[in-house]
Each structure stands twice: as C-alpha cells, then as structure tokens.
C-alpha positions in Angstrom: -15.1 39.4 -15.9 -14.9 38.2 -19.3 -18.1 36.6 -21.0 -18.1 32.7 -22.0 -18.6 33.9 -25.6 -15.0 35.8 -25.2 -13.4 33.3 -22.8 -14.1 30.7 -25.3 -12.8 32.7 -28.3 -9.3 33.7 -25.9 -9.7 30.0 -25.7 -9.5 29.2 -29.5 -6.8 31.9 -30.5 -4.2 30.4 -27.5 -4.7 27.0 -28.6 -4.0 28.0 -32.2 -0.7 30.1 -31.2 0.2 27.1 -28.7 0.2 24.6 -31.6 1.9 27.2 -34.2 4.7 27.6 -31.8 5.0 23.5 -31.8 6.0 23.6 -35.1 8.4 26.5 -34.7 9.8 23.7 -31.6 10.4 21.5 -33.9 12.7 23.4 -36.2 14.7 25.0 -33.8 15.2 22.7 -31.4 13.6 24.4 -28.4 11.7 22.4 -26.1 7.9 22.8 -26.8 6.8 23.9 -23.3 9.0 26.9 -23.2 7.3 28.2 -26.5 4.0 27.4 -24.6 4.6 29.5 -21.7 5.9 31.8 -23.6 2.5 32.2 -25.9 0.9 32.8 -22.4 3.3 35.4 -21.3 3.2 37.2 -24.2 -0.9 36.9 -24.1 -0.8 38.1 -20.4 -1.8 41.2 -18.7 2.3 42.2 -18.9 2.0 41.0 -22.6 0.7 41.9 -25.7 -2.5 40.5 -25.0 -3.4 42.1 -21.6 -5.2 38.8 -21.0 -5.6 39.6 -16.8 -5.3 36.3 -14.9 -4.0 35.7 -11.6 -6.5 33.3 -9.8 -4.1 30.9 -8.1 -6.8 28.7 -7.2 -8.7 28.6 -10.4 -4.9 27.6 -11.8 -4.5 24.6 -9.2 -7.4 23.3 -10.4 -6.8 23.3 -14.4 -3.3 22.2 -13.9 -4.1 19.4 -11.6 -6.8 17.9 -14.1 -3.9 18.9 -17.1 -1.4 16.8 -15.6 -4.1 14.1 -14.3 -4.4 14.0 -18.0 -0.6 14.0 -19.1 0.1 11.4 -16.6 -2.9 9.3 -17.9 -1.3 9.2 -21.3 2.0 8.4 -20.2 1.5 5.6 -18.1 -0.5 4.4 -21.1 2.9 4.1 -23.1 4.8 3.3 -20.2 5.7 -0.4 -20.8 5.3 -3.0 -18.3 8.8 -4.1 -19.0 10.0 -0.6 -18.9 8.7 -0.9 -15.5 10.6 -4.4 -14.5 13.5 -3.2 -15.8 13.8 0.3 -13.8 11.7 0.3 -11.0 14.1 0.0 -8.6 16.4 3.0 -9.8 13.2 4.8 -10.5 12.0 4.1 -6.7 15.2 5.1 -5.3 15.4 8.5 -7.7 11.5 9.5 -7.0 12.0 9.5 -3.4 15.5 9.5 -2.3 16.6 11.6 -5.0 13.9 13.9 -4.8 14.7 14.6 -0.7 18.4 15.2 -1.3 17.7 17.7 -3.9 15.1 19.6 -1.9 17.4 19.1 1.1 20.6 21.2 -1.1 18.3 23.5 -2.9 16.3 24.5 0.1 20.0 25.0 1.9 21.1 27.3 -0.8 17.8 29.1 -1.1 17.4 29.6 2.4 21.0 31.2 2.5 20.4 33.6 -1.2 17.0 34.5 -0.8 17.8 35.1 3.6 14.4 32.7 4.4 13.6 31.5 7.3 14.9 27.9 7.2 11.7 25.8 6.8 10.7 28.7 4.2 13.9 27.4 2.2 13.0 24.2 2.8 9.9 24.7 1.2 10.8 26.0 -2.1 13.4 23.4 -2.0 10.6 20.6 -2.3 8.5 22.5 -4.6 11.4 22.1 -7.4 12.6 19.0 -6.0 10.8 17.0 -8.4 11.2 16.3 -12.2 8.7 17.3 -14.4 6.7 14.5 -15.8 4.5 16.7 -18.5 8.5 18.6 -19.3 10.0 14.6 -19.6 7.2 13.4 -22.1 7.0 16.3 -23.7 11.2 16.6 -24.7 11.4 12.9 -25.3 9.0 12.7 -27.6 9.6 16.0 -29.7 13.4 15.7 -29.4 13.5 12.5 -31.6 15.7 10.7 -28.9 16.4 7.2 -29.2 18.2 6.6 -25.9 18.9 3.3 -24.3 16.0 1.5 -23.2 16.7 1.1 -19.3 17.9 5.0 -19.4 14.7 5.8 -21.2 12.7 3.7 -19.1 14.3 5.2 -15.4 13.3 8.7 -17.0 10.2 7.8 -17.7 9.2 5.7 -14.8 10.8 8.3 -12.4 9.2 11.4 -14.0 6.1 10.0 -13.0 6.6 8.7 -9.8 8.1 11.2 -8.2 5.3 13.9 -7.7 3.8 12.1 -4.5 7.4 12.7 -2.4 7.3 16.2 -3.5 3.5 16.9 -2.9 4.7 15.0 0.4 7.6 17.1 1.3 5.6 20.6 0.4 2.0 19.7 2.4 3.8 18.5 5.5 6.3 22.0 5.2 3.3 24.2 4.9 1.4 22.4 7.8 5.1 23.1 10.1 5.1 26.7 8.8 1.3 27.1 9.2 1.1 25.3 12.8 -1.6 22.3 11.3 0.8 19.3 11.4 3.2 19.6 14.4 3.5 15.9 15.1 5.5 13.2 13.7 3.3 10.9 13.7 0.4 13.1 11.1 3.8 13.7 8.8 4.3 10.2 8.9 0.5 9.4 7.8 1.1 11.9 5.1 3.9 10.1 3.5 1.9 6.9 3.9 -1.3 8.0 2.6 0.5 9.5 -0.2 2.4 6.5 -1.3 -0.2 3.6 0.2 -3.3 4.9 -1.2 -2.1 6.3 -4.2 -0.7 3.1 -5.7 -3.7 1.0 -4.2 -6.1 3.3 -6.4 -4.3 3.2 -9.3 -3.5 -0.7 -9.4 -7.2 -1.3 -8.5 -8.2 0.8 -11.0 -6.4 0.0 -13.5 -7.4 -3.6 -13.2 -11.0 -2.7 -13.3 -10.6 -0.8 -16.0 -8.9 -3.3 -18.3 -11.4 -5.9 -16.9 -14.6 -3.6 -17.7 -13.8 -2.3 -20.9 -13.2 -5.3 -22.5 -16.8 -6.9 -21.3 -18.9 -3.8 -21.3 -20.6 -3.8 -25.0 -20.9 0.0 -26.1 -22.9 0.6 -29.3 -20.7 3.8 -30.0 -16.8 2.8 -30.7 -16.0 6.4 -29.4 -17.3 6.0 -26.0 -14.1 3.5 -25.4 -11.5 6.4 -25.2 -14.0 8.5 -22.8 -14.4 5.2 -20.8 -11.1 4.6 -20.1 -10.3 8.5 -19.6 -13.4 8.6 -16.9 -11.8 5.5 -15.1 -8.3 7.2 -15.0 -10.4 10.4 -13.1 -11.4 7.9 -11.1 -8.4 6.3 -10.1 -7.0 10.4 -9.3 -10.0 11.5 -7.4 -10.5 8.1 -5.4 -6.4 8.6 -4.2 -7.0 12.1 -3.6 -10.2 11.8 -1.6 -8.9 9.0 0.8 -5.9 11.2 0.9 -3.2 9.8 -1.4 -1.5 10.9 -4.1 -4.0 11.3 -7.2 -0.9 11.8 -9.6 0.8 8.8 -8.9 -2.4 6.7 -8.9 -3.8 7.7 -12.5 -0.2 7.2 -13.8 -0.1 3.5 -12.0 -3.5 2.9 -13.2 -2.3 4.1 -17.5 0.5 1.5 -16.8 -1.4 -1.0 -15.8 -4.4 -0.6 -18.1 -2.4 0.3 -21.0 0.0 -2.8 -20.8 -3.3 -5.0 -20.9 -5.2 -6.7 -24.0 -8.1 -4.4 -24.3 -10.3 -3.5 -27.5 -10.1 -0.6 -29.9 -6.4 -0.1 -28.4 -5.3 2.3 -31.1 -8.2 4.6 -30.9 -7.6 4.8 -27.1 -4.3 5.6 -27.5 -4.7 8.4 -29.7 -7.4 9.6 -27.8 -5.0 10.1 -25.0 -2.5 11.5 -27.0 -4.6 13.9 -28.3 -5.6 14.8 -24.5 -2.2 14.7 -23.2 -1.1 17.4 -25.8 -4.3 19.9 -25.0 -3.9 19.2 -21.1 0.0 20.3 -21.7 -0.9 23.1 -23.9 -3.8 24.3 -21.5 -1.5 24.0 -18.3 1.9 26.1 -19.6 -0.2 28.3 -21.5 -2.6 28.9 -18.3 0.8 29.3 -16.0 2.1 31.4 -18.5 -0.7 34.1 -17.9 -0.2 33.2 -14.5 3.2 35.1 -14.9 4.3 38.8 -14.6 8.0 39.5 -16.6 8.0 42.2 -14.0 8.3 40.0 -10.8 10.5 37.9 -12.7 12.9 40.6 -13.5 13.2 40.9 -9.8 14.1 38.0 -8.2 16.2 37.0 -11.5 19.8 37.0 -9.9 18.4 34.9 -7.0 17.0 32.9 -9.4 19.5 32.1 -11.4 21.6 31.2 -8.8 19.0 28.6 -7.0 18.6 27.2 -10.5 22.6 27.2 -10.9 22.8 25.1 -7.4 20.0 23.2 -8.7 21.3 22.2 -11.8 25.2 21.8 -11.4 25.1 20.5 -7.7 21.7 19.3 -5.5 20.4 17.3 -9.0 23.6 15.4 -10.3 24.6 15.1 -6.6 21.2 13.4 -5.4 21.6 11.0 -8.5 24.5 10.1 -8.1 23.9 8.6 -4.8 20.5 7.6 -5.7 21.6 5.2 -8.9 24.9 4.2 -7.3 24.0 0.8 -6.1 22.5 0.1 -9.2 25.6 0.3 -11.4 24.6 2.5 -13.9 27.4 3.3 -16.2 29.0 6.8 -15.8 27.6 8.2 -18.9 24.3 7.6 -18.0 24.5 8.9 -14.6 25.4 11.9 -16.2 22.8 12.3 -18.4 20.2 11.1 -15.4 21.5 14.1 -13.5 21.2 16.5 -16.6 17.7 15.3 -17.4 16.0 16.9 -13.9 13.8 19.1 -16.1 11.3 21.3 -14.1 8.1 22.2 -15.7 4.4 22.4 -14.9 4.5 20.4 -11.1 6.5 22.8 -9.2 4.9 26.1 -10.7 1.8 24.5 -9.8 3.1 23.3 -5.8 4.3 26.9 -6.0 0.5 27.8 -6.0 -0.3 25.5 -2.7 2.1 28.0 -0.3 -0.3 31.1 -2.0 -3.7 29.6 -1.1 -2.7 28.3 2.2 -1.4 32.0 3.5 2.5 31.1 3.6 4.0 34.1 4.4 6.6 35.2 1.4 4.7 32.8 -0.7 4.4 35.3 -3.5 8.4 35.3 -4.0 8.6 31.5 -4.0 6.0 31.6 -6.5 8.0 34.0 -8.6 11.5 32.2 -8.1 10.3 29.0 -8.7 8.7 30.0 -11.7 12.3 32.1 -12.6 14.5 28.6 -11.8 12.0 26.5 -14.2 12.0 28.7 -16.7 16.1 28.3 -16.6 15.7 25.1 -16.2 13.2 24.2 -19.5 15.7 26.3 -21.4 18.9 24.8 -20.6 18.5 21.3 -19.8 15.6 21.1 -22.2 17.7 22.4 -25.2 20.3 20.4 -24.7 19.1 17.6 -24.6 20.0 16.2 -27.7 23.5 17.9 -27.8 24.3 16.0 -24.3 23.3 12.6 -26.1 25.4 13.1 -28.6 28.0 14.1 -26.8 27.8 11.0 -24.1 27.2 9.2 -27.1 24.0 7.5 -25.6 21.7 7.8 -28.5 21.0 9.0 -32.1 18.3 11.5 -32.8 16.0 10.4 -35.5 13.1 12.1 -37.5 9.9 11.1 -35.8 7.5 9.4 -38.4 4.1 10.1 -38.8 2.4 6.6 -37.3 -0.3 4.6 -39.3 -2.7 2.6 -37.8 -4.2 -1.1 -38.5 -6.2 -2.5 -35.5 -8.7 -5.6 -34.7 -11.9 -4.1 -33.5 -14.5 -6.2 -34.0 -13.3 -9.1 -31.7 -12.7 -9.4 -28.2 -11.0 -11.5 -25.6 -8.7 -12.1 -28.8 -5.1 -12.8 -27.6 -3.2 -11.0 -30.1 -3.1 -7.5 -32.2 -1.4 -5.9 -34.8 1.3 -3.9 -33.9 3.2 -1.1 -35.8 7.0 -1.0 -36.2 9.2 1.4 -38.5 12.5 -0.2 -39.9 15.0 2.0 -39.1 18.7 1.9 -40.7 19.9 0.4 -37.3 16.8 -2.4 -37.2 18.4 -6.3 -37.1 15.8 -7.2 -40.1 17.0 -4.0 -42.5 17.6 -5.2 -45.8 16.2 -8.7 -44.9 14.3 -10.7 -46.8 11.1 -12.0 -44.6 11.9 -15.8 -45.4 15.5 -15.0 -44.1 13.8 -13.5 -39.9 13.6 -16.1 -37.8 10.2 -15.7 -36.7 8.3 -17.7 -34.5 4.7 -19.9 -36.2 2.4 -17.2 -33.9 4.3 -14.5 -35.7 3.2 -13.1 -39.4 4.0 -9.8 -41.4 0.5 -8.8 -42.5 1.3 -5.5 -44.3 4.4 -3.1 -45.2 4.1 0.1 -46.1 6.6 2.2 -48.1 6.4 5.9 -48.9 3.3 5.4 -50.6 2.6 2.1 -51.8 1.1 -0.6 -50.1 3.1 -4.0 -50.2 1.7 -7.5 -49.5 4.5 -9.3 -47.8 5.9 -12.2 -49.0 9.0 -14.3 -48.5 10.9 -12.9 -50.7 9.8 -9.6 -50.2 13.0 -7.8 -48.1 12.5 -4.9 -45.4 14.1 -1.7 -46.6 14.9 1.4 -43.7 11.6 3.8 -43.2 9.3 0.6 -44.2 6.0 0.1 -42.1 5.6 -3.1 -40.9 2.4 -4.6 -39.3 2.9 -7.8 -37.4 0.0 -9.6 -36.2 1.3 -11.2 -33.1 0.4 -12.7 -29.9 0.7 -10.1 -27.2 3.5 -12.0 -25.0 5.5 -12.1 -28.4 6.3 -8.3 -28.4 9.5 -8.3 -26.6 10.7 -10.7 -28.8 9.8 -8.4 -32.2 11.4 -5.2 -30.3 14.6 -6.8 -30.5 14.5 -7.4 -34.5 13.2 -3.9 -35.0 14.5 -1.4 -32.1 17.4 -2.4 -29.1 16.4 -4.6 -26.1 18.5 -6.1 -23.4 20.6 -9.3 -23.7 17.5 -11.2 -23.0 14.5 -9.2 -23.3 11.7 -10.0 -21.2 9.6 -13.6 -21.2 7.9 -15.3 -19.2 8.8 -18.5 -17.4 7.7 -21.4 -19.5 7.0 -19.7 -23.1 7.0 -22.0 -25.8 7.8 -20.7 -29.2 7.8 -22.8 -32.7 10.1 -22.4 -35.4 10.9 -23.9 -38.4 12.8 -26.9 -38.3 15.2 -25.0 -41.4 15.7 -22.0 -39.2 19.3 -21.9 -38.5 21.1 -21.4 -35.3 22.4 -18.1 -36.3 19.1 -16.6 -37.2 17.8 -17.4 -33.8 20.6 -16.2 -31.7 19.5 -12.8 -33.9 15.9 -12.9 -33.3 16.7 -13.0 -29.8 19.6 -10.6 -29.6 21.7 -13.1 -28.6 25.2 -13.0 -29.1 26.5 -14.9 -32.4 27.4 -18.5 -31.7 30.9 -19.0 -31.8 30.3 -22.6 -33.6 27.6 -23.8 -35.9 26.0 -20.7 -36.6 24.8 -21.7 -39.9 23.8 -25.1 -39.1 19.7 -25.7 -38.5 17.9 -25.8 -35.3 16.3 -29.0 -36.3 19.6 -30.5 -36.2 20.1 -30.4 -32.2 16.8 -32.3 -32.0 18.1 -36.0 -31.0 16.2 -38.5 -31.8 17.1 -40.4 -28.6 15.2 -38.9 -25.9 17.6 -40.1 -23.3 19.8 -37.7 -24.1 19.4 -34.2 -21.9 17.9 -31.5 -24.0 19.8 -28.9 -26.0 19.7 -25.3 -25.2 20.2 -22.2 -27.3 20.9 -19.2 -24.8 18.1 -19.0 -22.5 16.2 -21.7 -24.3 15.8 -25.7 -24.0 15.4 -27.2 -27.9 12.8 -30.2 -28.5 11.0 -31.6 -30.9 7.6 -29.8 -32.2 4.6 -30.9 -32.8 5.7 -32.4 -36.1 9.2 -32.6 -38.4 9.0 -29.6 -39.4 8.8 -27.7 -36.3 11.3 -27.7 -33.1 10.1 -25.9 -29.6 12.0 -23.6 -27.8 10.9 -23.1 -23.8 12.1 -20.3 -22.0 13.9 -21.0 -18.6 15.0 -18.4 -15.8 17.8 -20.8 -15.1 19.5 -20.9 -18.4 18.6 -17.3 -18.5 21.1 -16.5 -15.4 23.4 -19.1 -16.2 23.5 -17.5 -20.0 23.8 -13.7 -18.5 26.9 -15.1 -16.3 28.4 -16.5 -19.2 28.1 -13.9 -21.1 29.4 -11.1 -18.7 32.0 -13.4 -18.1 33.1 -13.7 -21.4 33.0 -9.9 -21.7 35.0 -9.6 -19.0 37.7 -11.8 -20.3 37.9 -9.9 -23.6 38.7 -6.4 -21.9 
C-alpha cells in the first residue's frame, strides 16, 4: 500500500506525462486519449513504471465522477439549438442505434469468443455505446469544423447514449446473475434510467441557473464550484432514485449552460479545466488498469469483434437509425465512422467483474483490446474521412480571449467571443457595411497583438477577435455572419429586430444567410416601408417589414409561417435548378 505522500507524488508525475503527451497529440495527429492510456500502460505494473493497480471497484468509482465531470462540461457547450436541431436523430441513434449494434456485436462475439449467448450479449452492450469523453475529446483537438447538424447529432448522441447501454448491461448481468428474471423489473430499469434521469437533470439544471444568479457570493470563485456541486447533484439525485446519473448531469450542463447566468466565462473555463483532468485521470487510471499481457491474448478475437464492430454492427445500426431523417449519404457515412469507444465501455466492462459474471475477466480484456482499435483507427482518421467526404475543413484551434460582464446581474445580454475566419460572411468587411441589428455593437477586435477600437470604417480581417455585446436571443443571428448556420437559424416566434432604414436588402438577406435576392438587392430596406398602411406588410424571407420607431429605423418580426413558406420556396427552387 502506497503512502498519500507517494500516491500524491505518482499523482503529479502522470498528470505531467498526460499533458506532455497532449502536445505530442497535437502534432501527430493521434487522438489525445490513446496517448493517455498509453502514459498509464506504460506507468503500470507491465510497464515501465510497475505502478500495481488493479482495484476494479476503486476504478468504477473515479471514472464514474471523471465522466460525471466530462459530461458536465459538455452539456455546458452543448447549444440549446444544437439540441432543436438534432434531437430527434440523436434520440433515435442513443437508443435504437445503440441496441442494434449490441444486438450484431454481441452475435459475433458470442460466435468468436464461443460465449454463452447472453454472455455475448453482454459484451455486445458494454461497447454498444459511443464514447462521450472519446467524441469531445477528438472534436475539439482535431480542429474539425464540420456541419453544424452533423456536429450537433455527434455531440448530442455521444451524450445521450450511456443510459441505454448502462440499461442493456445491468439488466444482462441481472439475467446472467438470476436478480432480474421478470419483464416487468427490466422494463422499470429502462424507465428509471430514461424517466429519472432526464427529470433530475432538467430540474436541476433549472435550479441551478435560477440559484446562481440570485445567490450573492462574496468570493467570484465560488461560482464555478457552485455550479460544479449542483451538476453532482443532478448525477447523484438520478443515480440514487435509480436513473441514469450520466444522462442527467449532461441534461442539467445543457440546460444550465444555455441560460443567462453570471461570471459565465469563468464557469466555463472552470469546467474545461475539470473536463480535461477528469479525462486525463480516467484513461490514465484505466490504463494502469491494463495488463499488455492479457491483451496480447485475446488480440485476434479482438480485432475481429472490433472489425464487426467497426465495418458492420455500427454503420449498419446508423444507417437504419438516421434513415427517416434524410441525412445525406456523406454524413451517414461519417455518423457510422464516428462510433468511437473510449472510457464508458472499459468502465461497464468493470460492472460484470464486481458483480461475479463468470468470464468477466475476458470481457474486460477484449473490450478493452476492441477500444483500443477503436481510438486508433476511427480516432485518427478522423480528419482524413472529412476531407475525404468533403464535410469539413480542419482549422488551427486559436487560443480564446476573454471579456465578460461580472458585476451586473439579471442583465439580458453578454459579450460574446467570435474569430473571423477566412470563410466568415463579414471577412474583409467594413463594420458600417454588416447589417447589424440596433441591440447589436462590436465592442473590441483584437489582432495579433494590438488592440483595435472598432469603428465604422474599421474592416474585419481573417484571425481578428471580435467582441460583440449582444442580447442573448441575438446569437444565432451573429453565428451566421461569423461561422455556418442553417437556412434560417433559430428565432423565436415574434422577435423584433431594428435596423437602419439605409441598410440595404442585400445586406440583410446576408446577415441572415438568406439566399441573395434575385431583384433589388441593392435597394434599401426603408424603401419597402409604405406609407399607406392599408397595404399588407412586406416581407424579407422569414420576416414581416414595418416601420420603426422613427425614420430611420424599419422593424423586422420573425414569423414561423413565412419561415415554412420561405424553406418551401427555397427547396423548391433548388429543386428546379438540379
């Protein structure tokens, strides 16, 4: 038994190899979490290190608070429009996706590894589910810029899906065990898991965005533990009624994240900074876990589970999953690729070993074998499979800034941070020439080094900062001019936005990614302002036109109707050109 003094210094010198190894990640292109499970390998008793660790119940326990922790953080950046967009695709891939791949991987494993059926079954489910902490972790150190209802499926999916495969592997170990014979307890399983879980985290969540922003701390720092304590909360309330604590404290990071709350930024990084020691503690940890050894054993069974895995039960499950959702075929084929395996079924792989399963030491070892292949090759590739579906462009991340309101609350607006990329609408703009609405102002731009106050004629130029102090139901409307949106991002029913009267039609259809007017592009909104009121109003894509509050001004108000009828008429115009 080590001493705290040495466990803490162990401690210190993995962490410090774990982050070294990032940085090797990021030049060669391997995915970051192999390089951390490879730092605990290496470190373990088969390793250099001889670092002896194989307490499987120690390891549930850190990787469950590790990937309470990951999830936390990524429901945080999780969008709520992300969420509109892709639920339902999402939905359909997190459970009906994740039962058809158990269903082919557990067939093909029962048949290579000669298990009794519910045995294959049950290392089926353990793998059947992609890897949240493995999705976040690639997307973010790739430098992918992929569509943003692809993006937003992966992301929504990745961390949705660990209740159905927490489902699928509790109720298999209570058939092989003998505790959960009976239909009817599997069936309150499932519920529990789903029910519960997403009632904790949307209560919580709500609570939490309500009580940080009326609680009065004297010490700014205490808002990123705040919110981080009522995330634990959300995952032990789920997971003491008997729901899924997973999907509740990722429900609960959406929902609290994609609310006005105070000292936003410092949360955020907070969270970031916790997301990346929970993943670095977790693959590290289940790297020790690991004996080369074992692995070398069961490696040609492996392989081959992870071959059926890869090339047949994933791209087959998602293609039936997605299919009524019309996904075009590139996509689907980069959904299919994208079923990374990481920390969630080594540590499910753990649940058989404490509960007795019999064999439950070679599922451990095989499942660890297939995500190893798995984080490898999918993981890798990543970026080459973009570029060769031509979905995305791989850009070099930039190091963020940060300018936020702290001192006043219940404020409805922030400052928000975009990076004008060669691609953005507004590159090589001048800020007079952006349609942008009265409750919209550039507040600062950075570039390279110097500090620029903005100015009409000052023009955007690509790898500019650009601080926008905005009212929060405006930022759909700035993603458009500074990253891709849909045809009509997001708004809600009723918005009213004011522009200048000398805006012209053209420059609006571009704020709004609208496609160009085939007619008076370059006249001025002001100009479709009647002055007889008997006339019906005019419209500009998904937008009536009236008068504003004085000459200079004119009103645009969202409608859902002119929205449809604009999305008709623009597939049908589409549709005529092909």
């Amino acid at each position: 038994m080590l001493s705290i003094n040495t466990t803490v210094f162990l401690v210190g010198i993995l962490l410090l190899l774990g982050i070294a190894s990032s940085k090797f990640a990021a030049r060669s292109g391997m995915p970051v979490l192999v390089l951390f499970l490879g730092v605990g390998m290496v470190s373990g008793s088969e390793g250099l290190g001889g670092i002896a660790f194989e307490d499987y119940g120690l390891a549930n326990s850190i990787g469950s608070v590790a990937l309470a922790l990951i999830l936390f953080d990524g429901g945080l950046r999780t969008s709520l429009d992300a969420v509109r967009s892709s639920w339902q695709p999402a939905l359909s891939l997190s459970t009906v996706g994740v039962l058809l791949t158990s269903l082919l991987t557990g067939l093909a494993a029962t048949a290579i590894l000669d298990l009794p059926p519910l045995h294959g079954m049950l290392l089926g489910a353990i793998v059947g589910s992609t890897d949240a902490a493995a999705v976040f972790a690639i997307l973010r150190s790739s430098g992918l810029r992929l569509p943003p209802r692809l993006t937003a499926t992966l992301e929504v999916e990745s961390g949705s899906n660990d209740p159905m495969a927490i489902f699928l592997t509790v109720g298999l170990i209570g058939l092989i065990t003998g505790n959960a014979s009976s239909p009817a307890g599997i069936g309150l399983l499932f519920f529990l898991q789903f029910g519960v879980g997403t009632a904790a985290g949307l209560g919580i969540g709500l609570l939490a965005a309500w009580l940080i922003n009326r609680i009065n701390l004297d010490y700014p720092g205490l808002y990123p533990v705040l919110a981080l304590a009522l995330g634990l909360l959300s995952f032990g309330l789920a997971a003491v009624l008997g729901g899924s604590g997973f999907l509740a404290i990722y429900l609960a990071g959406i929902v609290f994240g994609n609310s006005s709350i105070v000292f936003r930024n410092g949360i955020f990084l907070f969270h970031d900074a916790g997301a990346w020691l929970g993943q670095m503690i977790l693959f590290i940890m289940l790297g020790l876990l690991s004996f080369p050894s074992r692995l070398a054993a069961v490696s040609l069974d492996g392989l081959l589970i992870a071959l059926v895995l890869i090339f047949v039960a994933r791209p087959l499950a998602v293609i039936i999953s997605v299919f009524p959702f019309r996904f075009p075929l590139r996509e689907t084929i980069f959904l299919a690729w994208v079923g990374l395996k990481g920390a969630v079924p080594i540590t499910l792989a753990t649940f058989p070993l404490l509960a007795g399963v019999q064999q439950s030491e070679l599922l451990f070892n095989v499942v660890f074998f297939v995500v190893l292949v798995s984080a490898v090759t999918q993981g890798w590739s990543l970026p080459l499979v973009a570029r060769w579906l031509r979905l995305g462009k791989t850009y070099e991340p930039v190091a963020p800034l940060t300018v936020e309101i702290n001192a006043l609350r219940h404020v409805d607006g922030e400052i928000v941070e975009y990076v004008v990329t060669p691609a953005s609408k507004v590159a090589g703009q001048a800020l007079r020439d952006i349609a942008l609405p009265y409750d919209v102002v550039a507040t600062l731009v950075v570039r390279k080094n110097e500090v620029i106050i903005p100015r009409g004629s000052s023009t955007l130029e690509p790898g500019d900062h650009v601080f926008m102090t905005v009212r929060s139901r405006f930022k759909p409307l700035l993603n458009c001019l500074f990253d891709s949106c849909p045809l009509v991002p997001p708004l809600s029913p009723g918005l009213r936005l004011d522009f200048r009267a000398d805006s012209t039609i053209g420059k609006i259809h571009q704020f709004f990614s609208l496609p160009e007017p085939e007619e008076n592009g370059d006249a001025l909104i002001g100009s479709l302002v009647e002055e007889d009121e008997t006339r019906p109003l005019a419209t500009v894509g998904p937008f009536f036109v009236s008068k504003g509050e004085n000459p200079d001004k004119v009103t645009l108000t969202y409608s859902e109707e002119l929205r449809r009828q604009h999305g008709q008429a623009v597939r049908a115009s589409n549709e005529g050109t092909r």
